[in-house]
Structure formats: C-alpha cells, structure tokens
C-alpha positions in Angstrom: -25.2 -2.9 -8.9 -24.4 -5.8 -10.9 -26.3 -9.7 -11.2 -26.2 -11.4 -8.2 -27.1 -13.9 -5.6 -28.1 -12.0 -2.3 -28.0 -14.3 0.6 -28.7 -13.3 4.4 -30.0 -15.7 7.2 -30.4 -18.5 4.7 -32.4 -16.7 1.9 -31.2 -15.7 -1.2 -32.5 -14.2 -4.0 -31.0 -12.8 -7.2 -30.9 -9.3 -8.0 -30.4 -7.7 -11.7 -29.7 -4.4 -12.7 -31.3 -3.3 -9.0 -29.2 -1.0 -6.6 -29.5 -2.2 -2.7 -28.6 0.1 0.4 -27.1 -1.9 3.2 -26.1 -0.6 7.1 -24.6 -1.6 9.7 -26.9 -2.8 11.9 -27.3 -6.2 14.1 -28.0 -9.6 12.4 -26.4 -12.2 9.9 -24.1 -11.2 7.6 -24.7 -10.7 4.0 -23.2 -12.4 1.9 -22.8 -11.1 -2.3 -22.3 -13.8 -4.8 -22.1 -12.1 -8.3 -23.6 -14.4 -11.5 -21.0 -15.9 -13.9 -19.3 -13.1 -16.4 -20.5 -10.2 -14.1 -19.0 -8.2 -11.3 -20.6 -6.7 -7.9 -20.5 -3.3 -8.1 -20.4 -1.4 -4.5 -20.7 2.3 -3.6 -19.6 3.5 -0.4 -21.1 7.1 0.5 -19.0 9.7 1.7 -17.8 9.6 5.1 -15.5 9.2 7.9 -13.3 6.7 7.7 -10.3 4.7 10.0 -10.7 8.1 11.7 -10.3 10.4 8.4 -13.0 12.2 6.0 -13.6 9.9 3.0 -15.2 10.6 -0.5 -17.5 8.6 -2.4 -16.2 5.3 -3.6 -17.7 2.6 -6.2 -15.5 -0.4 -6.9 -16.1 -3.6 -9.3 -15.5 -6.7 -7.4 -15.5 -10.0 -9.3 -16.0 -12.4 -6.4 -18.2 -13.1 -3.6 -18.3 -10.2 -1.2 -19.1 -10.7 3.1 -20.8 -7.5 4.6 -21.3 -7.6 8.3 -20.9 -5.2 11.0 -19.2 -4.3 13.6 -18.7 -2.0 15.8 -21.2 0.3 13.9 -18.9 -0.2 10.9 -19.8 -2.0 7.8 -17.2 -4.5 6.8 -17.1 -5.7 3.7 -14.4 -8.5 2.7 -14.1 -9.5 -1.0 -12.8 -12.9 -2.1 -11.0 -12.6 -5.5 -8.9 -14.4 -7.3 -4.9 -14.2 -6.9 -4.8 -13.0 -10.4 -7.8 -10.6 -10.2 -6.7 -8.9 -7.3 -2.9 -8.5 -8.1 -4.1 -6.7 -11.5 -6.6 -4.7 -9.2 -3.6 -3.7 -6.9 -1.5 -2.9 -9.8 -4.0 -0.2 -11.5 -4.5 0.9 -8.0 -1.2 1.5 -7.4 0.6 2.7 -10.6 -3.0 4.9 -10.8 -2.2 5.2 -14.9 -4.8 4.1 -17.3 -1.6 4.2 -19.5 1.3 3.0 -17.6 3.2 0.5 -19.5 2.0 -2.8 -19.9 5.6 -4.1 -18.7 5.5 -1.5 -15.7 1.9 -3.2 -14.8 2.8 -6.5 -15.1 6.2 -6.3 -12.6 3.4 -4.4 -10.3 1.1 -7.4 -10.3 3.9 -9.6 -10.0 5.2 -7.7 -6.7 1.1 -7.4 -5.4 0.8 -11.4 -6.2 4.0 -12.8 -4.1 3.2 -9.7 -1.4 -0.1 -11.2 -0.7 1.5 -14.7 -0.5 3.8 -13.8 2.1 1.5 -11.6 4.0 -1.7 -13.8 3.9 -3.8 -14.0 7.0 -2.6 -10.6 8.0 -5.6 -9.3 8.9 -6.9 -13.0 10.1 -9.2 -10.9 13.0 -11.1 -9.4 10.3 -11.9 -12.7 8.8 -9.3 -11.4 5.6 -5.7 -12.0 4.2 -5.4 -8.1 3.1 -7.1 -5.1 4.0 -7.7 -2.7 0.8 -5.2 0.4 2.2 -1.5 1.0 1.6 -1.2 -0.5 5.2 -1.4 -3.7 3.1 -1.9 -3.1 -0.6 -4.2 -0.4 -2.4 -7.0 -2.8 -3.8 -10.1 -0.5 -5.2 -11.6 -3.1 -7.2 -11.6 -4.1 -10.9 -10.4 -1.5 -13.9 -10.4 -0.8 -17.7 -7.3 -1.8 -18.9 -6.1 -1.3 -22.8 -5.4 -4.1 -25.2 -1.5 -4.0 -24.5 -2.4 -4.2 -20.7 -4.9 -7.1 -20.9 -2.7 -9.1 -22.8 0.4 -8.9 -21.0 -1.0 -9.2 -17.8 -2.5 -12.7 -19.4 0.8 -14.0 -20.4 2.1 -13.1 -16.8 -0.4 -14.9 -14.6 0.3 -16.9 -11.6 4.0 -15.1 -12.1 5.7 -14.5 -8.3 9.0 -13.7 -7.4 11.0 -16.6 -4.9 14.0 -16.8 -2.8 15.2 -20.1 -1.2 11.9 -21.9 -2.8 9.8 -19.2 -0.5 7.7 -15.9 -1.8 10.0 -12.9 -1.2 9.4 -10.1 0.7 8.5 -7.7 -2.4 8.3 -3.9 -0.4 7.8 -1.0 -2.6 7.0 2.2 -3.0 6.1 5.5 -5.1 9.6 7.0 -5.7 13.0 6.5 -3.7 14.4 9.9 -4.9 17.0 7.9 -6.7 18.5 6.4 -3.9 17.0 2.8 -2.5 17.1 2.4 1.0 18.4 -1.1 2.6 15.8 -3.3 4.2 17.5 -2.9 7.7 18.4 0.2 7.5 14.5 1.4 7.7 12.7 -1.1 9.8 15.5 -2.6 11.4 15.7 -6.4 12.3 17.8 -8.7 9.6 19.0 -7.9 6.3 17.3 -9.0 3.4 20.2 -10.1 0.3 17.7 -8.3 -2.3 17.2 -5.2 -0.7 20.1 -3.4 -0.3 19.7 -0.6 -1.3 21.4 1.9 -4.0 21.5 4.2 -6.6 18.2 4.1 -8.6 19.2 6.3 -12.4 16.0 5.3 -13.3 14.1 7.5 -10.7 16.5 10.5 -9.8 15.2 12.7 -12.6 11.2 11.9 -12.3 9.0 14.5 -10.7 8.0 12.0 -8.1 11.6 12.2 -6.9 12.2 15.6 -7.1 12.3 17.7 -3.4 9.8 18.3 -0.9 9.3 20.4 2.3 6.7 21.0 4.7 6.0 22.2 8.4 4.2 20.9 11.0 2.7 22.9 13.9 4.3 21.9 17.2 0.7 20.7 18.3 0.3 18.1 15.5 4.0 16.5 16.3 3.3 16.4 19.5 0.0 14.7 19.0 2.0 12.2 16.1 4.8 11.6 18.6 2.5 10.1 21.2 2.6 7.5 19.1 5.8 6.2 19.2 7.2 8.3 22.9 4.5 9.1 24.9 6.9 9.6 27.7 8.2 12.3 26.6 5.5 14.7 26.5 5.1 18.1 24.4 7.6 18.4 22.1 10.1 21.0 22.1 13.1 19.8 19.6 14.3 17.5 17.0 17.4 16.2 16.6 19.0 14.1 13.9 21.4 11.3 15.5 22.9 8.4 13.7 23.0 8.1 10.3 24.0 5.0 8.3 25.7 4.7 5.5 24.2 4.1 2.1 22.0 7.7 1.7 19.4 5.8 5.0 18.2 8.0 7.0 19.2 9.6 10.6 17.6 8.3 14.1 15.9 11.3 15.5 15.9 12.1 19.2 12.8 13.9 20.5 13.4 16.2 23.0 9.6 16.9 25.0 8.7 18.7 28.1 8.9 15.3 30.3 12.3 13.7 28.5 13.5 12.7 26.0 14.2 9.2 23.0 15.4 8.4 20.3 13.5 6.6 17.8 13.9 5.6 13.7 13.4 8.2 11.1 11.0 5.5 9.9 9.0 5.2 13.2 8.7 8.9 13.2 7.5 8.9 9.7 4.9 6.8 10.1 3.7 8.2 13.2 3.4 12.1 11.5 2.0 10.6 8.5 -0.9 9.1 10.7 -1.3 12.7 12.3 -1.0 14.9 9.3 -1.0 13.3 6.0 1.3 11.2 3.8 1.6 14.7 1.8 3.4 16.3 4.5 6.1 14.5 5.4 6.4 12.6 2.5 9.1 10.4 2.5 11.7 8.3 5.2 14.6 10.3 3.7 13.6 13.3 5.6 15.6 16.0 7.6 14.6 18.7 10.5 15.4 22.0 9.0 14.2 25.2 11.1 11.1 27.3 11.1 9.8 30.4 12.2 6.7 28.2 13.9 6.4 24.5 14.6 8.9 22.3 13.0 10.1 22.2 9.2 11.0 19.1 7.4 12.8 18.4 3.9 13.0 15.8 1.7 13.2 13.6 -1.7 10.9 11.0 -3.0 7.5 9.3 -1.7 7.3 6.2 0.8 10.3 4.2 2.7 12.5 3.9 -0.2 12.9 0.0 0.1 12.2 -2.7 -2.8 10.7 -1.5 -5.8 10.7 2.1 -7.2 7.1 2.7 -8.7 8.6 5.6 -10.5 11.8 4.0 -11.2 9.7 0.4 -12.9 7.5 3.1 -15.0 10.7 5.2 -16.1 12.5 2.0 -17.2 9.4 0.3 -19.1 9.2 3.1 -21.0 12.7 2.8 -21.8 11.8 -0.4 -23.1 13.0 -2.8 -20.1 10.6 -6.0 -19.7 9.1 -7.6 -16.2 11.6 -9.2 -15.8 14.7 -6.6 -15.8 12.3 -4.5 -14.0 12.0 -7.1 -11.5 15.7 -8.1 -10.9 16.9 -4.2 -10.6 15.3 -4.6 -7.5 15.1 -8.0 -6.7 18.5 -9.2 -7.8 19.0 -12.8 -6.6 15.2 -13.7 -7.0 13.6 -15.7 -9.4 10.5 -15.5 -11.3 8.3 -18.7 -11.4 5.1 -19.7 -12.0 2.3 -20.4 -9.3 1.1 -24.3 -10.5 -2.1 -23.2 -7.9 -3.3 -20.1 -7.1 -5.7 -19.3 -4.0 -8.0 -16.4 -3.7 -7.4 -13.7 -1.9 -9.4 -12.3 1.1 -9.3 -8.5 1.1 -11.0 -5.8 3.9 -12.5 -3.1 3.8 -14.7 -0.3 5.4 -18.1 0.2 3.9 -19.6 3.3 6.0 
C-alpha cells in the first residue's frame, strides 16, 4: 500500500492507493521508491519463516525498499534513514505505545550507535542489519504520542562514543537486577562500560522476576548439536566454573559419545534456537532436576549485558533523563551528536 514508484527491469510506474502481490520467482529485482511524505506499506502472509511458523506482518517503511529472491525466499531490504530506523527499533523493542519518552529516546540512542558499529553485518545480503533480535528488532514505522515525537526530535543524530569510536551498546529485556560483565558472557576482552553490577532499578519488575522450564531430553539433544556435536545424546548437565560478579556457570554436557564444556551463553543460545526464547529465558540460568528431560531456573530475559530495557523504563518513570539512563550503563561514554547521518540498510524475509 502506499504512493509509490514501482521500478523492475527498467520500468517504473507509480502506484496510488493500489495493493500489489509480489513472489519469489526468477528475474530483476524490484525495487519500491515511496513518493515524498508517504510511506510503503508491506504485508507479509503468514508462513514459515528462518525455519519457524510466522504470523501475518504489515510494516510502514519510509524509504526505498529492494525485493528480490533467492533461494525461493523473498528478500526485502529497506533503506531508511539513521534516525527513522533507530525510532523504528526503539518502538519495536520497548513494544509500549506508552513507554516514556526519556526511556524511548536512550533506546534510539543505543539502536543508532549499535547500527554504526555493526554496519555491513549482513553485507551478503546486500544490508547493514537484518530486522530480528539477531541484529535489532526493526518492524517498520509506528504511532508515537506528542511527548514521544518531540523528544525523539530533540535527540536526533544522538550516539554514545568511547575513544572518538561508536560503543558497543548490548542490551537487553531485563537483567533480573544483576548486569552481567561483557567478558564474562561472550568471552574475549573486557569492555570498561560493561561491567556488570547491581541493577535497583530492575530487581523488583515483573520482567525480572523467576522463571523455570523443562526441556525434553530430545530437544537438548537436538539444541546441543549445535555447539558439541561430538558428544552425542545427551545424558547430563553439569554446572562448572562460575565467575564472580552473579555471571553465570560453564556447563559441561555429558552425551552418549563424550563429553565438553561449553559457556552458559553458548548453551543458551543454542536451546533458544531449538525451543524458544520463552523457555530458557535468560543466561543466568541453572540445571535443577526433573522427573523427565532436563529442568532449568532462572531470572530475567536475554544475556544480561549493557542496557536493562526494564531497568531504562523503571528509571524514566522515576523521572531520570537519556542521559542518566544512558551513563548507568554506559559509564565512561559520552553522548555526541552525529554532524552526518547515513541510512541504514535493513533485511528481511518477505515469504
């Protein structure tokens, strides 16, 4: 839906008001340009997607849009400006028509110096970004209230910096009250700005509160091929080394064929994949037992490193601005304003 240029094998013509079906098929790629002041508006039918059932999506996207496809896959990559698509990723992620505008804004600012260090991540698919939490949630343009509008105006082109360089601006839905150290999830070098602590802020939201769930011995063997296919079926978990600062413990899987220890976070990901990100549900996990298959508890959402979406939402309604958000989790960083701002190149599966 929409106004917009349609152009495909060098024709174009402009379509109004009209609603278009496109396929994956062979051929040139189509290419979207919407008409000044108006937005594409693109509908995705139900259906399988990355491997998992989808539902029925229709997102606003105010910039030219590339469909071609490949593999029997529609790909569509949307080219939107920095500050259009940090907004986008900021409803999308906070998922609040009424979060606080001060909440929103840090969001965007996090979304906007993410993309900048991570462009050209998904350089294969012709895009900087795909539109999944693998990169950042990006479901196209949103209402947003008065309040939201006009602080996220007053905060454009706004990233965070370290050394005269984007940080690296991680973050997720609710660290439980406890923020995880960069290094002590994902390994490699420690980052000065995410070290970890005690988050106030989020220990008494819901999102935080404790979780538990069991997984049929089938599913984590299937999830565990993922990260130690050696091993074979899996027959026990064990909790090994556990850092200090609340991280979490390696786990050493014990299969049929051998045995390895891997990351809690590597393990994580990989029974996320298999089962959900609502089973397992966060990186501060532990094996408890189970009558069948294996039983797992927890606190919070996500790998508990940079900002706490539940924590930045908790303390703007306290009345904290962007900018104390910002440095609770970022402290040493500085806010500065982009003098250019580039478009962003984001991916996603049409079916």
């Amino acid at each position: 839906g929409g106004v917009f240029d349609l152009e495909r094998g060098g024709s174009r013509r402009r379509v109004a008001g009209e609603a278009i079906r496109l396929a994956a098929g062979p051929g040139a790629p189509t290419v979207l340009r919407p008409a000044p002041g108006h937005a594409i508006v693109l509908t995705a039918a139900a259906a399988t997607r990355r491997g998992r059932p989808s539902e029925a999506t229709t997102r606003a996207v105010r910039g030219p849009v590339t469909l071609r496809s490949e593999q029997g896959r529609l790909v569509a990559v949307a080219r939107v400006p920095l500050d259009d698509y940090a907004a986008a990723v900021a409803e999308a992620e906070l998922r609040t028509f009424d979060a606080p505008a001060e909440a929103l804004v840090a969001q965007a600012v996090v979304a906007r110096t993410y993309a900048l260090a991570h462009r050209d991540r998904h350089a294969a698919e012709g895009a900087d970004m795909c539109d999944l939490t693998h990169c950042q949630l990006y479901t196209g343009d949103h209402s947003r209230n008065v309040a939201q509008r006009r602080a996220l105006g007053a905060a454009a082109g706004l990233v965070l910096e370290y050394g005269d360089e984007p940080a690296e601006t991680l973050y997720h839905a609710a660290c439980g009250g406890q923020l995880l150290a960069n290094d002590a999830v994902f390994g490699g070098a420690s980052v000065p700005y995410l070290q970890g602590g005690h988050d106030p802020a989020c220990a008494g939201e819901r999102a935080a509160g404790s979780w538990q769930a069991r997984l049929d011995a089938a599913a984590v063997s299937r999830a565990v091929l993922a990260v130690a296919p050696e091993v074979g079926t899996v027959r026990e978990l064990h909790a090994r080394r556990r850092p200090a600062g609340g991280a979490p413990a390696d786990v050493e899987i014990v299969g049929a064929k051998g045995s390895r220890t891997v990351t809690a976070y590597q393990l994580w990901r990989a029974l996320g994949a298999e089962a959900g990100w609502n089973a397992v549900r966060s990186v501060r996990f532990h094996m408890v037992p189970a009558e069948t298959g294996f039983g797992f508890v927890g606190r919070g959402l996500g790998h508990g490193v940079g900002l706490c979406q539940a924590g930045a939402l908790q303390r703007a309604r306290r009345g904290a601005t962007h900018a104390e958000i910002l440095r609770a989790y970022y402290p040493g960083t500085e806010l500065r304003r982009l003098a250019a701002r580039p478009a962003v190149a984001a991916a996603g599966e049409a079916p």
